[in-house]
MDTraj code that builds the backbone (N, CA, C; nanometers):
import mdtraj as md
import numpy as np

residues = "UNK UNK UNK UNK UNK UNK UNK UNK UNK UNK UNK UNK UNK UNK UNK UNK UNK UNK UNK UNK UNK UNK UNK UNK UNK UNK UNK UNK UNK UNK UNK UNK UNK UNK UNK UNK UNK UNK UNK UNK UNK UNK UNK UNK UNK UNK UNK UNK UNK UNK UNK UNK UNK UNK UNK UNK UNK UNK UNK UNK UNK UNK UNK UNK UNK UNK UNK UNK UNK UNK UNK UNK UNK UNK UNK UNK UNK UNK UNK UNK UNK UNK UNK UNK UNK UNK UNK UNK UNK UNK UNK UNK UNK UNK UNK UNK UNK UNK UNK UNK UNK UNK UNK UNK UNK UNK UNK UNK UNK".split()
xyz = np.array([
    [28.9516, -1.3698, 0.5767],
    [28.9582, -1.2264, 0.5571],
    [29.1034, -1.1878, 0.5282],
    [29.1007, -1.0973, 0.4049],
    [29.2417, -1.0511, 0.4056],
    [29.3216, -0.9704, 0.5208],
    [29.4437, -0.9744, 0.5454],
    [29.5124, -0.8846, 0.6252],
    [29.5345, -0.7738, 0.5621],
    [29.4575, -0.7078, 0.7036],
    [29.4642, -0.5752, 0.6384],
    [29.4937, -0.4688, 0.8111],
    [29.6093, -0.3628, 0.7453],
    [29.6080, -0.2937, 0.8532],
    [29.5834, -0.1064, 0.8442],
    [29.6019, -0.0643, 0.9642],
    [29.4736, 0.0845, 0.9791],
    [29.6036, 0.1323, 0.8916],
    [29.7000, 0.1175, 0.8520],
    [29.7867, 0.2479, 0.7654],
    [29.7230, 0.2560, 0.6032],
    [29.6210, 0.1308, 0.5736],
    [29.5813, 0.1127, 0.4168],
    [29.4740, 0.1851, 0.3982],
    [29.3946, 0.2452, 0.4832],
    [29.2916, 0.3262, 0.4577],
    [29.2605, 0.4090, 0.4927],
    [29.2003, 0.5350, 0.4845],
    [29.1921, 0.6513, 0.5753],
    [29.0569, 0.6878, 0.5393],
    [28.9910, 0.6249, 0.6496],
    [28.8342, 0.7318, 0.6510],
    [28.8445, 0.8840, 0.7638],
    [28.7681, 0.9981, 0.6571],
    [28.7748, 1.0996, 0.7069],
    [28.6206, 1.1591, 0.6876],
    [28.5672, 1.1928, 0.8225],
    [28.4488, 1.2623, 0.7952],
    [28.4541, 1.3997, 0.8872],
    [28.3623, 1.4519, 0.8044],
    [28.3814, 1.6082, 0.7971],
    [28.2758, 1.6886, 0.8374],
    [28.2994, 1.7950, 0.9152],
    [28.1905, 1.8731, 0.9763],
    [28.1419, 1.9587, 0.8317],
    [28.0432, 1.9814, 0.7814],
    [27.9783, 2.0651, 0.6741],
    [27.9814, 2.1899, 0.6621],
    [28.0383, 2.2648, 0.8108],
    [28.0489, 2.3705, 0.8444],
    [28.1777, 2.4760, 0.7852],
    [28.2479, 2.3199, 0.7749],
    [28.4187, 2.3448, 0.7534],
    [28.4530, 2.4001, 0.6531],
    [28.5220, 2.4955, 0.6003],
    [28.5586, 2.5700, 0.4667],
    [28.6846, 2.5503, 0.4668],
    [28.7362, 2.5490, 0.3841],
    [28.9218, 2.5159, 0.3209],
    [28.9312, 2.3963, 0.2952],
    [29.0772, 2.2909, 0.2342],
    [29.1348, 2.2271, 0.2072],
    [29.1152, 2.1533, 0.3395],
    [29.1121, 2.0066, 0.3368],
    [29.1046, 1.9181, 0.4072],
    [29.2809, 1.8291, 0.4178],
    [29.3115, 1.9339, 0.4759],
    [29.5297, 1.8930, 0.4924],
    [29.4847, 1.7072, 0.4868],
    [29.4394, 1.6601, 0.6327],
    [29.4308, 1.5271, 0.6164],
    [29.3818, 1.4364, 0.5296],
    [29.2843, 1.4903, 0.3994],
    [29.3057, 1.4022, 0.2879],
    [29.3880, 1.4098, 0.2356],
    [29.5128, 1.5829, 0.1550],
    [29.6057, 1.5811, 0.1208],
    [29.7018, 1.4994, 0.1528],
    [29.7152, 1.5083, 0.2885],
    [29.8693, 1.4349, 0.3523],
    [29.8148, 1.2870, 0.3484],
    [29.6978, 1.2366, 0.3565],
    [29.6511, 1.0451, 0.3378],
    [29.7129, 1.0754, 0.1331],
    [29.6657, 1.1122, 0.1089],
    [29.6863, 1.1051, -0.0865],
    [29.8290, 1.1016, -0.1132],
    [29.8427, 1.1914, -0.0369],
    [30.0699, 1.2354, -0.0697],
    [30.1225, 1.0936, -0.0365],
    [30.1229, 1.0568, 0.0536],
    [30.1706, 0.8721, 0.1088],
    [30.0896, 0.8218, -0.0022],
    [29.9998, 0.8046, -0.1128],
    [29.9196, 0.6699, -0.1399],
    [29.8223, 0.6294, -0.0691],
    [29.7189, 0.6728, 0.0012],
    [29.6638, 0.6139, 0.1073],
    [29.5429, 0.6471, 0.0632],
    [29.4324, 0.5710, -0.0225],
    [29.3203, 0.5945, -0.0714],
    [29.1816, 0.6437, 0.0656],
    [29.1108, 0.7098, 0.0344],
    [29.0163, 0.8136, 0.1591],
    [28.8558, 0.7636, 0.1146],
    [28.7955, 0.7665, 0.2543],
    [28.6734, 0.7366, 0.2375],
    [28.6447, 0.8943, 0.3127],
    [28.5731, 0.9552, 0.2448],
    [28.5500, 1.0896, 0.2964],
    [28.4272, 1.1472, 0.2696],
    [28.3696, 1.2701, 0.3429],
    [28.2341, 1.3046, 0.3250],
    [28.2692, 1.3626, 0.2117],
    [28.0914, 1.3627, 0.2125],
    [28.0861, 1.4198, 0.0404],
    [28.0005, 1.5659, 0.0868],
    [28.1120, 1.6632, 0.1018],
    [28.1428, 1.7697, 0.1481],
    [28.1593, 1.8970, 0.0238],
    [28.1765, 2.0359, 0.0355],
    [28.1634, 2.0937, -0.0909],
    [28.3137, 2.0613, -0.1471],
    [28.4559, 2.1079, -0.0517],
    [28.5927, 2.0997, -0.0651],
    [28.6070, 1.9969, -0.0980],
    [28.5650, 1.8785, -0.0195],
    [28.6625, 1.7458, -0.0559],
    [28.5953, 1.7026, -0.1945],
    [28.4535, 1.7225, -0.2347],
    [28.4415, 1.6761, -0.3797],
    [28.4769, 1.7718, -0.4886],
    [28.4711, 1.9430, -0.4123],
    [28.5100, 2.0188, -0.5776],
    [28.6602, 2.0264, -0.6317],
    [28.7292, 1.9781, -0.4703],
    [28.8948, 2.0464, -0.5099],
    [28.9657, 1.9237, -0.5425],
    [28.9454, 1.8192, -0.3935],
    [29.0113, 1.7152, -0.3968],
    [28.9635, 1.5573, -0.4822],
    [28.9061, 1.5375, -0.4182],
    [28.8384, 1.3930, -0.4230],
    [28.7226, 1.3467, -0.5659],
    [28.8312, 1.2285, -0.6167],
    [28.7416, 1.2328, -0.7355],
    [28.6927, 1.0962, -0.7265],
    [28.5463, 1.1018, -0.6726],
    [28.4920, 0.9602, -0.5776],
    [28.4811, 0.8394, -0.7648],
    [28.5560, 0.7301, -0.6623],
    [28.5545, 0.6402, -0.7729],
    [28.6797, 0.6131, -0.8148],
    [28.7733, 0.7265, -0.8228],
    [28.8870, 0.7490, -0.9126],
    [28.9962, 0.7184, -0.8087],
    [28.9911, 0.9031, -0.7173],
    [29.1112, 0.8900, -0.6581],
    [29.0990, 0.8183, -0.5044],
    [28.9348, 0.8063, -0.4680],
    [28.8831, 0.8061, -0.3227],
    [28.7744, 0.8153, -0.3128],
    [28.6793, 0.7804, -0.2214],
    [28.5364, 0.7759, -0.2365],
    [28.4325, 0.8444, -0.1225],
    [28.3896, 0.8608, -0.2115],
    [28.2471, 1.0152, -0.0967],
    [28.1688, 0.9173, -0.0809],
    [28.1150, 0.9486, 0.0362],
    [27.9843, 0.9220, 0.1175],
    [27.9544, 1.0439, 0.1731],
    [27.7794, 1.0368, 0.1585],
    [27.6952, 1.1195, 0.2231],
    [27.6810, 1.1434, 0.3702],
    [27.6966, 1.2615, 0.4613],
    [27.6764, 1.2956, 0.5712],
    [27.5693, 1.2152, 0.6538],
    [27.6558, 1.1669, 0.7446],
    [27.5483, 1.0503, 0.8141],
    [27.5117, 0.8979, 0.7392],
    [27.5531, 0.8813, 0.6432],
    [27.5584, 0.7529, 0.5970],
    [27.6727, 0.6199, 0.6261],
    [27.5340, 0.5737, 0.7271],
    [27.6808, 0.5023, 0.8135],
    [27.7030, 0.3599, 0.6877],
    [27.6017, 0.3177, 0.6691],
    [27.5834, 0.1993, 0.5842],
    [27.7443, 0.2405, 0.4634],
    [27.6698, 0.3831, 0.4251],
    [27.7677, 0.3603, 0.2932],
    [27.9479, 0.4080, 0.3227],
    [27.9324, 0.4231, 0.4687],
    [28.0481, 0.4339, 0.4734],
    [28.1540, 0.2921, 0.5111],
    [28.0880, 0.2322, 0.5234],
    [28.0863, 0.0887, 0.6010],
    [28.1055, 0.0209, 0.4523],
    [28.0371, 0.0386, 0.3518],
    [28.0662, -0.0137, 0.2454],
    [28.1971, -0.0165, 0.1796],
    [28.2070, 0.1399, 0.1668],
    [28.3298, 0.1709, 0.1102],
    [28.4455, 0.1257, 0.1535],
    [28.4656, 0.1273, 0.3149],
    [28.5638, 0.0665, 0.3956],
    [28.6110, -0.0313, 0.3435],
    [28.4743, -0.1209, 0.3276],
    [28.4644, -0.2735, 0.3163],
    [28.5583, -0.2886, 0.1585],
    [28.4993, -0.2407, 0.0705],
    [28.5564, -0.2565, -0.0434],
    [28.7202, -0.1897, -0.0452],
    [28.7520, -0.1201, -0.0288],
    [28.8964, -0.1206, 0.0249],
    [28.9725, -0.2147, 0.1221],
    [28.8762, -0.2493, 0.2329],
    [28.9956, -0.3641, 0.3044],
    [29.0004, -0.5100, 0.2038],
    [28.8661, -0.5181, 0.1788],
    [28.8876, -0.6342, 0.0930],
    [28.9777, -0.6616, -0.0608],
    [29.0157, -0.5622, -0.1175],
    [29.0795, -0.5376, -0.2326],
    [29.1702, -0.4512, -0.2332],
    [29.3371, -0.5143, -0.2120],
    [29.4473, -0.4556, -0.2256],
    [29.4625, -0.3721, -0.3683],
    [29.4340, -0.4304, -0.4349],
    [29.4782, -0.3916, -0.5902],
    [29.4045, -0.2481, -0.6269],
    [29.2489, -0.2292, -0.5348],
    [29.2186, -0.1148, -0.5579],
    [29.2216, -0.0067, -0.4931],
    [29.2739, -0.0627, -0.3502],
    [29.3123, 0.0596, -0.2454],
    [29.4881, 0.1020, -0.3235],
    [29.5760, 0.0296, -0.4124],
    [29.6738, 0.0512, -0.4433],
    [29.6447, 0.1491, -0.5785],
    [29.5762, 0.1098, -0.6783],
    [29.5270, 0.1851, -0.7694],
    [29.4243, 0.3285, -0.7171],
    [29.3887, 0.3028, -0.6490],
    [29.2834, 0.4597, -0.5832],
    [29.4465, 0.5001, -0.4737],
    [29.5104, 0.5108, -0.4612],
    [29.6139, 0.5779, -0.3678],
    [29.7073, 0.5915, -0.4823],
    [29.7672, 0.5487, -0.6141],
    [29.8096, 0.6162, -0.7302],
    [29.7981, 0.7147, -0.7317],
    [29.6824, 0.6879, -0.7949],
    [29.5785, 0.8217, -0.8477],
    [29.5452, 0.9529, -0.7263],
    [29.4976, 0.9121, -0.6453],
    [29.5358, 1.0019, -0.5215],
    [29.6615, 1.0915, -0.5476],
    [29.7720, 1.0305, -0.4980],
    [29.9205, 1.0723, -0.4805],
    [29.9123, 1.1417, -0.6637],
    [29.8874, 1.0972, -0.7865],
    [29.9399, 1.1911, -0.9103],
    [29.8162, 1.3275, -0.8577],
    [29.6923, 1.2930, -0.7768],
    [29.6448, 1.3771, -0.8210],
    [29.6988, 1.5080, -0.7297],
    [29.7380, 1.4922, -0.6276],
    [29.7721, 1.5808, -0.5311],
    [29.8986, 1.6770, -0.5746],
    [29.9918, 1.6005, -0.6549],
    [30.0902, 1.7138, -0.6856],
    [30.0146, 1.8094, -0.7234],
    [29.8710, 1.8392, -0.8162],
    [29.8039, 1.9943, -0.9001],
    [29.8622, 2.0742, -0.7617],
    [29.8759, 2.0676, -0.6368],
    [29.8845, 2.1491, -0.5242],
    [30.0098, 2.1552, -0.4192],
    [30.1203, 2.0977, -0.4978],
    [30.2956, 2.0890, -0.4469],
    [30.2778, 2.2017, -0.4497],
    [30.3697, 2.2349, -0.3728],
    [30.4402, 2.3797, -0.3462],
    [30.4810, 2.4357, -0.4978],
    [30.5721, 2.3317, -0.5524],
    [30.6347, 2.3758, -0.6907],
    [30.5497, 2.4715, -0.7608],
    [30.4400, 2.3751, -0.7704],
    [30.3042, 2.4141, -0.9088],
    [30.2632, 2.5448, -0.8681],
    [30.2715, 2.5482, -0.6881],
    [30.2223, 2.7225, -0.6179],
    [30.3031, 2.8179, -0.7086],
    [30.4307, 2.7832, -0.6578],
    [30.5725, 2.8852, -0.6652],
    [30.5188, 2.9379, -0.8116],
    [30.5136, 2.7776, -0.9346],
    [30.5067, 2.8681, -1.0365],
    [30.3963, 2.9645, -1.0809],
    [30.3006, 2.9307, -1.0104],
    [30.1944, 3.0452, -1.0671],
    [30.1712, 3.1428, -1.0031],
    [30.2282, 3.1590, -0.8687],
    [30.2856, 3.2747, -0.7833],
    [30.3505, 3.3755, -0.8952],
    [30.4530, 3.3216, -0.9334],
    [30.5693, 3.4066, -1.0346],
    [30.4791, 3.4615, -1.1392],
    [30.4028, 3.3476, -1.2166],
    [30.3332, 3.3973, -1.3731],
    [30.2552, 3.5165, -1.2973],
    [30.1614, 3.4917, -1.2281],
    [30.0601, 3.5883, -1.1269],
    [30.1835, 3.7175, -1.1279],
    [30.2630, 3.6909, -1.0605],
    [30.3691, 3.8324, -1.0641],
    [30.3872, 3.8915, -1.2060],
    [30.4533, 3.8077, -1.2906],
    [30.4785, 3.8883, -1.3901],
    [30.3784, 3.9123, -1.5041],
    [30.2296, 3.9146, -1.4753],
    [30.1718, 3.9591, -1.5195],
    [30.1328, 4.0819, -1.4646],
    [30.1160, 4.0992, -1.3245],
    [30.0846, 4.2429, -1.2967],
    [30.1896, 4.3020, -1.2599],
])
top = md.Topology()
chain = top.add_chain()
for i, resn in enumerate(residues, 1):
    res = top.add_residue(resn, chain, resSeq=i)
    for name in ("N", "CA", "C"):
        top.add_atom(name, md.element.get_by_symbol(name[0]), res)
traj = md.Trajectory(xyz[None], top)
């Protein structure tokens, strides 16, 4: 079995109840740190692009969460490539990108 330790993966599951931004996938993505996460309304409409940047599983699916795990501890190259992509995708929501459309938002009205 490869060595593998708890900083390479971040499973996050989620109450359904929950509304807003999921900070702890943000802050796992900002480091590189590819997410096994529910497949929730937030984490698939805003964040998580299962396959790409991180991967959804269904509420209560222990099997497929167990999968996903699996395929991340076992393959460096794709927990490194899915935590890329993660981390480019997370800047859309830096502060910067806020600030600037804060301003445009201003100087339009």
């Amino acid at each position: 079995m490869p060595r593998f330790k708890t900083k390479d993966v971040t499973p996050v599951t989620c109450d359904p109840s929950y509304k807003g931004l999921p900070r702890c996938i943000m802050e796992a993505m900002a480091i590189g740190l590819p997410v096994v996460a529910s497949n929730v309304r937030d984490n698939r409409d805003l964040l998580v692009e299962d396959g790409q940047t991180d991967f959804l599983v269904e509420l209560g699916d222990v099997v497929g969460l167990a999968r996903a795990l699996e395929k991340l501890i076992l393959d460096r190259e794709l927990r490194n490539t899915m935590g890329g992509a993660g981390q480019k995708k997370i800047q859309d929501y830096s502060l910067e990108k806020y600030w600037l459309k804060w301003k445009e938002f201003m100087s339009v009205t």
